[in-house]
TIMI-2910 file (N, C-alpha, C, CB; in pm, 1 decimal, decimal comma, always signed):
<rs>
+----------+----------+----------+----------+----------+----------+----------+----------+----------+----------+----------+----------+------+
!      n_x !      n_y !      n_z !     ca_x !     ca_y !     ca_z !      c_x !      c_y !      c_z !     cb_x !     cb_y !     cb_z ! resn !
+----------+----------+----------+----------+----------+----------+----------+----------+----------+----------+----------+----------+------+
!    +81,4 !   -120,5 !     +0,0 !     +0,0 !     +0,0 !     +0,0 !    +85,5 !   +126,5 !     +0,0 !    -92,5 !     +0,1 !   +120,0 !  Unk !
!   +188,1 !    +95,0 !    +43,4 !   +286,0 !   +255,7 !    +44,2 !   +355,7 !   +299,8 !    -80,1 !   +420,5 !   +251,9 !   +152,1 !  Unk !
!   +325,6 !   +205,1 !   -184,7 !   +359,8 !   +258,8 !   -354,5 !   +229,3 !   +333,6 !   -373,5 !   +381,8 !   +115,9 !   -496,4 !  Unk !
!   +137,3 !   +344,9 !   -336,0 !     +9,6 !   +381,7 !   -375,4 !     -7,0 !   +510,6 !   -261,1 !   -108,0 !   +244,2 !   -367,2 !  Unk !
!    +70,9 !   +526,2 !   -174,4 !    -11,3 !   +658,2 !    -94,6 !    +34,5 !   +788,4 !   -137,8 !    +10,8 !   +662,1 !    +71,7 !  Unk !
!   +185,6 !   +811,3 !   -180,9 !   +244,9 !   +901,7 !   -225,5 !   +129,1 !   +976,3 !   -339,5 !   +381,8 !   +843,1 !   -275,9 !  Unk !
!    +67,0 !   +938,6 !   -431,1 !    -62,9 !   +947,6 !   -510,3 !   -175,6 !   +964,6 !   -466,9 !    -85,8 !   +858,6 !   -571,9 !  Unk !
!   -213,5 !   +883,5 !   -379,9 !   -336,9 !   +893,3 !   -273,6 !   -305,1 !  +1031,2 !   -240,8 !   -340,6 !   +781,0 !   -129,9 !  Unk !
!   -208,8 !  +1106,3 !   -127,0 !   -214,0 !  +1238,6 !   -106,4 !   -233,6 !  +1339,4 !   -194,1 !   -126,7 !  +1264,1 !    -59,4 !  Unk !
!   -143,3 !  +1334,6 !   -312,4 !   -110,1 !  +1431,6 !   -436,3 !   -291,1 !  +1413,8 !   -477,5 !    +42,6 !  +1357,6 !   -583,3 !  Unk !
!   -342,0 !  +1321,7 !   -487,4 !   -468,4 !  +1344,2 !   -540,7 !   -552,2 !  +1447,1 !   -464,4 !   -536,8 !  +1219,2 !   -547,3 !  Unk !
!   -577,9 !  +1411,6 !   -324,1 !   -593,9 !  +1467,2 !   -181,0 !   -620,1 !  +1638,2 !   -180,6 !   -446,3 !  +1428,1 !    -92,6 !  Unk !
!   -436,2 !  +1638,3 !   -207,4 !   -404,6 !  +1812,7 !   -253,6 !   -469,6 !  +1822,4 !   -345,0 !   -261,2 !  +1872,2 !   -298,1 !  Unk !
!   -533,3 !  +1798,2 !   -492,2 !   -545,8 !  +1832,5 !   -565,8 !   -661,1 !  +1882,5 !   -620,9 !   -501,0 !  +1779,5 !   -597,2 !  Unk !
!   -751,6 !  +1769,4 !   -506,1 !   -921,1 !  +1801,5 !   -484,9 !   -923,0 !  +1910,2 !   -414,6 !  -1016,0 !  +1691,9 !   -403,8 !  Unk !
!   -847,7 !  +1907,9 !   -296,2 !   -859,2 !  +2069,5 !   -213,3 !   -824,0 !  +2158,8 !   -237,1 !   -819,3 !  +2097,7 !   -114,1 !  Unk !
!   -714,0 !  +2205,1 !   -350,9 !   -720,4 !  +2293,1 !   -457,5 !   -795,4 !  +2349,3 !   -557,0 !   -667,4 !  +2269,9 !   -500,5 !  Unk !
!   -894,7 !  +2263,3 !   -625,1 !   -937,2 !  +2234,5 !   -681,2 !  -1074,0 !  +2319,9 !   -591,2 !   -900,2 !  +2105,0 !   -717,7 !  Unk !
!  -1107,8 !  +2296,5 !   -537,5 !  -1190,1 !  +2324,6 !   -402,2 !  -1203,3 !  +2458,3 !   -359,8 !  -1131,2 !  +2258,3 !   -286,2 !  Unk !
!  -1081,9 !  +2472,5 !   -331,9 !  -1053,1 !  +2625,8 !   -289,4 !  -1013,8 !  +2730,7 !   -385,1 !   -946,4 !  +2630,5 !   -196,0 !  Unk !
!  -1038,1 !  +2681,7 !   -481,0 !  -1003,8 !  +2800,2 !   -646,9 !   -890,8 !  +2839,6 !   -648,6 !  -1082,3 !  +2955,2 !   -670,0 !  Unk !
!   -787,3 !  +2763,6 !   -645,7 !   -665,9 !  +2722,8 !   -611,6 !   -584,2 !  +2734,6 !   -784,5 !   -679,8 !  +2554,7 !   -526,5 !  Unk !
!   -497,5 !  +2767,8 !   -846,1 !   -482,4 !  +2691,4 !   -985,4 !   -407,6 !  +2577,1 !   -968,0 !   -413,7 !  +2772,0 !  -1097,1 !  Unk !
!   -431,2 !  +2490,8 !  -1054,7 !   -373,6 !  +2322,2 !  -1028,3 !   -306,8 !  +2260,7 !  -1119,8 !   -476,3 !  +2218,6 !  -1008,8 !  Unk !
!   -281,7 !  +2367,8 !  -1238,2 !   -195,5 !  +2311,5 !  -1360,5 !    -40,3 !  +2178,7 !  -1319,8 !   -122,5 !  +2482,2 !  -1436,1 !  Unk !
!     +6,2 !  +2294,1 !  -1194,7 !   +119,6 !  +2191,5 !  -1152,9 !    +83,6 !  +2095,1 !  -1030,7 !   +252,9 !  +2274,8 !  -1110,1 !  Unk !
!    -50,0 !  +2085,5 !  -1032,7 !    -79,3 !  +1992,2 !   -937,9 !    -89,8 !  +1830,5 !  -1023,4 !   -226,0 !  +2047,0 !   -859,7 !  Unk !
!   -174,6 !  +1928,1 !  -1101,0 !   -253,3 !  +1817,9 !  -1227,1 !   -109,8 !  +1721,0 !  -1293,0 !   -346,8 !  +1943,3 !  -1399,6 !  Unk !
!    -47,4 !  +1809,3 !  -1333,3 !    +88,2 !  +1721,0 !  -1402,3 !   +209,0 !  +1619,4 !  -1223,6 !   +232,7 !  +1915,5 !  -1520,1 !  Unk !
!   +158,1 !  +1663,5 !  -1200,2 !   +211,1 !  +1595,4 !  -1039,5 !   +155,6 !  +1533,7 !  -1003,0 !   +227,8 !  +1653,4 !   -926,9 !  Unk !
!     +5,5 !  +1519,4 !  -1051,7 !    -56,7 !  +1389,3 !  -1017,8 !    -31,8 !  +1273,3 !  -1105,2 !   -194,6 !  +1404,9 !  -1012,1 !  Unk !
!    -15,8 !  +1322,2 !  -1243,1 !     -0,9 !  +1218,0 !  -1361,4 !   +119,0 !  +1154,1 !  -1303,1 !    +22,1 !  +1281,0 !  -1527,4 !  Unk !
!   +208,6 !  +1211,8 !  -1278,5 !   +347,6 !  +1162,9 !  -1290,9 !   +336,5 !  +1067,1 !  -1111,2 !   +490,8 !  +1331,7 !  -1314,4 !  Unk !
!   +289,2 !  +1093,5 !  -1013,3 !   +255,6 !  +1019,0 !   -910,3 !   +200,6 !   +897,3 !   -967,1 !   +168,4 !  +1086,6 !   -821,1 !  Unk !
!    +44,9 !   +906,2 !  -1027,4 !     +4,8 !   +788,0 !  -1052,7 !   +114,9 !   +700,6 !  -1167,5 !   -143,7 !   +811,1 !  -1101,3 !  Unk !
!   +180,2 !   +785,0 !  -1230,8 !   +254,9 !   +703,5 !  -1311,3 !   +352,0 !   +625,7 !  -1234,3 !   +317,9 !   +778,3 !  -1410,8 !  Unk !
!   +353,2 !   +673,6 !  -1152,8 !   +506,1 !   +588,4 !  -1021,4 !   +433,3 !   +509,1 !   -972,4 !   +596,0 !   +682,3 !   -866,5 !  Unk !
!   +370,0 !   +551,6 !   -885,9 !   +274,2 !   +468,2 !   -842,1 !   +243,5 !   +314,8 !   -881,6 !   +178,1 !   +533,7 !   -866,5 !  Unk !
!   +175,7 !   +346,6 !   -996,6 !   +135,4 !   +226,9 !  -1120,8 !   +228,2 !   +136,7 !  -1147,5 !   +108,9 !   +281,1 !  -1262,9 !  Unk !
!   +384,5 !   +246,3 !  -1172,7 !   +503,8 !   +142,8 !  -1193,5 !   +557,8 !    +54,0 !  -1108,5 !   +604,4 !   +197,7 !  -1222,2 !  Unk !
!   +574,5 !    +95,2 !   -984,9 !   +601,1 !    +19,7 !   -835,2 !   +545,8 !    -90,4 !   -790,1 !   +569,8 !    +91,6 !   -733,2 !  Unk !
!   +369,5 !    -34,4 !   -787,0 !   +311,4 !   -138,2 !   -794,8 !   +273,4 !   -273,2 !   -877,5 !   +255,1 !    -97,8 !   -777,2 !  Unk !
!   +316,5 !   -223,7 !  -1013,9 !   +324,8 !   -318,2 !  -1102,1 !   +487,5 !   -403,5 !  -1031,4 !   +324,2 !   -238,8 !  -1275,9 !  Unk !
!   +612,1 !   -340,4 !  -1038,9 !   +722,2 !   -381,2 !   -997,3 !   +701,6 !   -522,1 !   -871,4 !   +791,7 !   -242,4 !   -946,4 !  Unk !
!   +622,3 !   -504,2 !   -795,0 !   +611,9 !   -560,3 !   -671,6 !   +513,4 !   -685,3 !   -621,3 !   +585,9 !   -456,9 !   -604,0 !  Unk !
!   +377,7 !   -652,4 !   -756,7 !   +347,3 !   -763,9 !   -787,8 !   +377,6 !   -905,1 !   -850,6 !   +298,3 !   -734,4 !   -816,1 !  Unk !
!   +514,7 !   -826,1 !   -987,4 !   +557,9 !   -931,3 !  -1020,7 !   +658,0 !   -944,9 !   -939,8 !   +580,4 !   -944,0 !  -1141,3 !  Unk !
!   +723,2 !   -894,5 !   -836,8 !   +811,1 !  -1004,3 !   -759,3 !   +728,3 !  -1057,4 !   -652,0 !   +950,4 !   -945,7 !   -693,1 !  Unk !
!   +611,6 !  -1130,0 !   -687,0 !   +505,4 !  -1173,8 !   -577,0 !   +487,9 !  -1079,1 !   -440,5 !   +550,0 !  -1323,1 !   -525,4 !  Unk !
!   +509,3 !   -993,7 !   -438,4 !   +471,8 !   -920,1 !   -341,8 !   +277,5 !   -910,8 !   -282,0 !   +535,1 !   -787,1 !   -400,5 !  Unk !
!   +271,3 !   -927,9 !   -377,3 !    +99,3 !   -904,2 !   -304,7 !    +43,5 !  -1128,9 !   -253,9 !    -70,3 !   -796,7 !   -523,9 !  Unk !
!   +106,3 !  -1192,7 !   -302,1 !    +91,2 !  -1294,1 !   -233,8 !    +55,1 !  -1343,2 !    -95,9 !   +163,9 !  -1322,9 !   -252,6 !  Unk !
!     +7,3 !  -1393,6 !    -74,4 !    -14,2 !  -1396,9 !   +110,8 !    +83,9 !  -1468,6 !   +193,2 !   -155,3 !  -1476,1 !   +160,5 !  Unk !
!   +103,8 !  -1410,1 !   +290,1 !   +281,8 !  -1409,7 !   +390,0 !   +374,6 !  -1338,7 !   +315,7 !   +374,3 !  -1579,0 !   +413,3 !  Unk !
!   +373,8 !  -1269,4 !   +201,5 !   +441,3 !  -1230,6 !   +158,2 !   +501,7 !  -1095,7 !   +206,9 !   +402,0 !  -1247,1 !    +67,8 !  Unk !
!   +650,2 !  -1065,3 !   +202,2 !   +690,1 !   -925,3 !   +218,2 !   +784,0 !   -897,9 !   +132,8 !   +734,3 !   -889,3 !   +343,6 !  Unk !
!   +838,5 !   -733,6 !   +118,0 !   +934,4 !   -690,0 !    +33,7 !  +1023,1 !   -717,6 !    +58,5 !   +948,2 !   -592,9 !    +10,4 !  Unk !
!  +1171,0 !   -800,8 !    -40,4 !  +1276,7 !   -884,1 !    -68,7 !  +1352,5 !   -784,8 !    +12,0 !  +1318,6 !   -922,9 !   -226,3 !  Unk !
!  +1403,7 !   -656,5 !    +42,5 !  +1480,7 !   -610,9 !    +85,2 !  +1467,7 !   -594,3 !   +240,0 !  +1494,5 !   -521,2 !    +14,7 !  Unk !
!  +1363,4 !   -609,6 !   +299,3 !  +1294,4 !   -649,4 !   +447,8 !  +1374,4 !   -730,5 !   +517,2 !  +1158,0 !   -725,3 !   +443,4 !  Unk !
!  +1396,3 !   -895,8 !   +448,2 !  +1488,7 !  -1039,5 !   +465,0 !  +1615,6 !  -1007,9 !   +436,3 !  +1451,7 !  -1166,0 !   +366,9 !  Unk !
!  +1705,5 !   -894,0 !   +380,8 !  +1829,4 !   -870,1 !   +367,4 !  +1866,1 !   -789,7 !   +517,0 !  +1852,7 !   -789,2 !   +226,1 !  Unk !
!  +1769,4 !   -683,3 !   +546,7 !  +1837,4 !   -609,7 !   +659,2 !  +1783,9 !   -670,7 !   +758,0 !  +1822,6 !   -460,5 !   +670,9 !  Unk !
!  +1707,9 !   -795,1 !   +778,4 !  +1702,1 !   -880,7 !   +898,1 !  +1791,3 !   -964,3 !   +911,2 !  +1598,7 !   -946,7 !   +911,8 !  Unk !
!  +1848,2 !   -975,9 !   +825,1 !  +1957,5 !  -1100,3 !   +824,5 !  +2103,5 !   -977,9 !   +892,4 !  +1989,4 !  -1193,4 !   +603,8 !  Unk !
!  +2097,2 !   -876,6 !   +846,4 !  +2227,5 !   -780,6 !   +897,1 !  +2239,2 !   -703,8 !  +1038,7 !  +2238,5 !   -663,5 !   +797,7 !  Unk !
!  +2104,5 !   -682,9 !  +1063,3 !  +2058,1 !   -658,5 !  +1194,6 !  +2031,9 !   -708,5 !  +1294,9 !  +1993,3 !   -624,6 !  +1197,7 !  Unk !
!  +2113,5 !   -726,6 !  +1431,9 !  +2040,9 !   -813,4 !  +1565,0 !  +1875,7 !   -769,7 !  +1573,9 !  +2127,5 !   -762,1 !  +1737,9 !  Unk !
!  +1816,0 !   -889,3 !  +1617,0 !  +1657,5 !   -876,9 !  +1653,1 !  +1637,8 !   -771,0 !  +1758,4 !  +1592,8 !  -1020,3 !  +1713,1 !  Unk !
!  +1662,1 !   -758,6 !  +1849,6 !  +1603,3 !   -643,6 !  +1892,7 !  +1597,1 !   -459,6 !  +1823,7 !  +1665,6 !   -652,6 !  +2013,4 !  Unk !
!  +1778,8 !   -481,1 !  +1730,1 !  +1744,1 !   -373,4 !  +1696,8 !  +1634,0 !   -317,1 !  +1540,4 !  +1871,1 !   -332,4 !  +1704,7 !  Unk !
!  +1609,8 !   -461,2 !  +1491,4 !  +1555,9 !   -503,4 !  +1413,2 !  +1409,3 !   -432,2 !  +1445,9 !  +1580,1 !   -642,9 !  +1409,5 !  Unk !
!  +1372,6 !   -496,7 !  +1563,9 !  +1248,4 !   -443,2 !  +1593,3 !  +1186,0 !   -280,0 !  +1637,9 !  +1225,5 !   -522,6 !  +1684,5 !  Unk !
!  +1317,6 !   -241,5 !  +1688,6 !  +1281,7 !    -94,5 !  +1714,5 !  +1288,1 !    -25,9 !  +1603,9 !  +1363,0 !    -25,9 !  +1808,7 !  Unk !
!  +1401,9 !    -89,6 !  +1482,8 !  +1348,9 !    -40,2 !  +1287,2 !  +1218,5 !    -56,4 !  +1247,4 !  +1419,2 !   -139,5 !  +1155,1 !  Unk !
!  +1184,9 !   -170,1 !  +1293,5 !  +1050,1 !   -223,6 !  +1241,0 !   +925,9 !    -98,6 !  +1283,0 !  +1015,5 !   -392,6 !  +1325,4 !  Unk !
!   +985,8 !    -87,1 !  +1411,5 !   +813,5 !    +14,6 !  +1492,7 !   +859,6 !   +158,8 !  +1478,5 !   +767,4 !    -13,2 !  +1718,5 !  Unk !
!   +976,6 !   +228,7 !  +1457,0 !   +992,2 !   +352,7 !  +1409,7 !  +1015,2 !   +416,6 !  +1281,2 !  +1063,9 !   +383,2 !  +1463,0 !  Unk !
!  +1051,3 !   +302,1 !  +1187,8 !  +1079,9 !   +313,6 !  +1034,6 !   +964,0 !   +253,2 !   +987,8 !  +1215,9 !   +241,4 !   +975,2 !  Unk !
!   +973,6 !   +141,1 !   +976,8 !   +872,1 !    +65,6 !   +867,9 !   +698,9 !    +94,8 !   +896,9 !   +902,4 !   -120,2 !   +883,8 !  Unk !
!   +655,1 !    +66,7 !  +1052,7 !   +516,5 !   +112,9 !  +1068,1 !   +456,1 !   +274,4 !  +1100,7 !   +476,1 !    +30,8 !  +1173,4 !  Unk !
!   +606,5 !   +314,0 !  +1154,7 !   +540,7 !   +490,5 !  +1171,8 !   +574,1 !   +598,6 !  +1054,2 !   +617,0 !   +574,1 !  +1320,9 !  Unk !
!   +741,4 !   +593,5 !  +1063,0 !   +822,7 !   +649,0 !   +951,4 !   +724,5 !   +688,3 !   +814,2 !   +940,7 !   +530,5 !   +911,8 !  Unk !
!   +668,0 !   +517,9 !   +769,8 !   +630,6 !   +540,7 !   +607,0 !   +489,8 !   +574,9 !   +625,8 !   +650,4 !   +397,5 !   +493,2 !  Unk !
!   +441,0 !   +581,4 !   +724,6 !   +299,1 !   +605,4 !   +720,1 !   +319,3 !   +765,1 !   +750,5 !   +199,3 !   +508,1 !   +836,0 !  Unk !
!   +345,2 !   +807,0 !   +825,0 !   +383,8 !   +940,0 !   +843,5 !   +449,9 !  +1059,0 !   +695,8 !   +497,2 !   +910,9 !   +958,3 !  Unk !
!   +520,6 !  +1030,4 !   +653,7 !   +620,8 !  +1062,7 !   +579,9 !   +566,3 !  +1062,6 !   +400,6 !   +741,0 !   +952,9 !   +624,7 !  Unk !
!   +486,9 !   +924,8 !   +417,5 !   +460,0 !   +866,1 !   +257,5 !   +580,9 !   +821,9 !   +171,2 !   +391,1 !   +982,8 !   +165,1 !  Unk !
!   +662,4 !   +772,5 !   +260,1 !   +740,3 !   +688,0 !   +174,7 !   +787,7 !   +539,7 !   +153,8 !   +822,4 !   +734,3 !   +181,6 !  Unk !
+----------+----------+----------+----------+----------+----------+----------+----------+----------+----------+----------+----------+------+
</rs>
């Protein structure tokens, strides 16, 4: 879902611009080019089975393997679940 939010927002902005009589010419071309990433990523991630069930992103199992578990986990709850939700990346 986090190839897809970076777009989700830009759309977001674009309605509330849009909204507020805002001009959106460079919103509008910032959205194309979002959903175009977007689209690409997510395409990227399906074909490396990513949307499969138990499945996670290949680079996840590289820095668990380099990282002790505990500090693993304090990456896990300040990077991976707050960080990208926060941030959109």
């Amino acid at each position: 879902m986090t190839d897809t939010l970076p777009a989700i927002y830009i759309a977001h902005f674009n309605v509330w611009a849009r909204l507020a009589g805002l001009p959106t010419s460079r919103l509008d071309m910032l959205l194309a080019f979002g959903l175009f990433w977007s689209t690409r990523l997510s395409f990227n991630y399906w074909r490396k089975g990513g949307y499969q069930k138990g499945s996670e992103d290949y680079r996840w199992a590289v820095l668990r393997e380099k990282i002790p578990g505990p500090l693993f986990f304090v990456f896990n709850v300040t990077f991976i679940s707050l960080a990208q939700s926060v941030s959109g990346t």
